[in-house]
N, C-alpha and C positions, 0 to 999 in steps of 0.2 A: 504494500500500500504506500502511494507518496504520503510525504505531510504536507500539511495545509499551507496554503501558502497567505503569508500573512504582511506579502509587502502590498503598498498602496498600490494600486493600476490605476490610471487617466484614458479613460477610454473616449474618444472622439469620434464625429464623421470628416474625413478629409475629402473638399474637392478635389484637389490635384492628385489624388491616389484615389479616389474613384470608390476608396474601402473604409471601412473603420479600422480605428488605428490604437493601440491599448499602447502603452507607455507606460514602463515603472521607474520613478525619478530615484528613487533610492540605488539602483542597481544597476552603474554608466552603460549607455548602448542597449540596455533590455528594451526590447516592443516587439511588436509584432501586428498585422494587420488582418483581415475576413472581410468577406461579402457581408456578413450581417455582425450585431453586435456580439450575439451569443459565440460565431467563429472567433472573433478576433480575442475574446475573454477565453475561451480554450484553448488558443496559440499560443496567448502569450504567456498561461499558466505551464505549458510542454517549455516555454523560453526560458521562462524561471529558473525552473528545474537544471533546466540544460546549464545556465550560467551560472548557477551555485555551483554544479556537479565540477565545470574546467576551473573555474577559479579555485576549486579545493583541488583539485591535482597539479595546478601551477601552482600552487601554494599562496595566490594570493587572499588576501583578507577578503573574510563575505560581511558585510554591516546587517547589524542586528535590524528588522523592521520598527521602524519610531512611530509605525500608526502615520493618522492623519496629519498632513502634511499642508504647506498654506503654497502650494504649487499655481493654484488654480485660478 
């Protein structure tokens, strides 16, 4: 089973990418985009994971989730 993922996501509609667009500010370069919003919030949860997972075998630092964030 994953665990939960408990970093913030900014989920958008983007004209010029034509998709919605999920963005996690806490975690540099995470997003990920879908046709609808439900895609793009299950990419970008597979992205998470992904970028926790290389950043722990490059060894570098994962930052803990600080919640809600004034991003927006």
């Amino acid at each position: 089973m994953s665990p939960e993922i408990h970093y913030e996501i900014i989920l958008y509609w983007s004209r010029d990418d034509e998709a919605f667009v999920a963005e996690v500010p806490e975690l540099a370069g995470c997003a990920a985009d879908g046709a609808t919003y439900g895609e793009a919030l299950a990419n970008v949860e597979v992205v998470i994971r992904e970028w926790i997972e290389t950043a722990g075998e490059l060894g570098r630092p994962i930052p803990a989730p600080r919640g809600r964030l004034m991003f927006a």
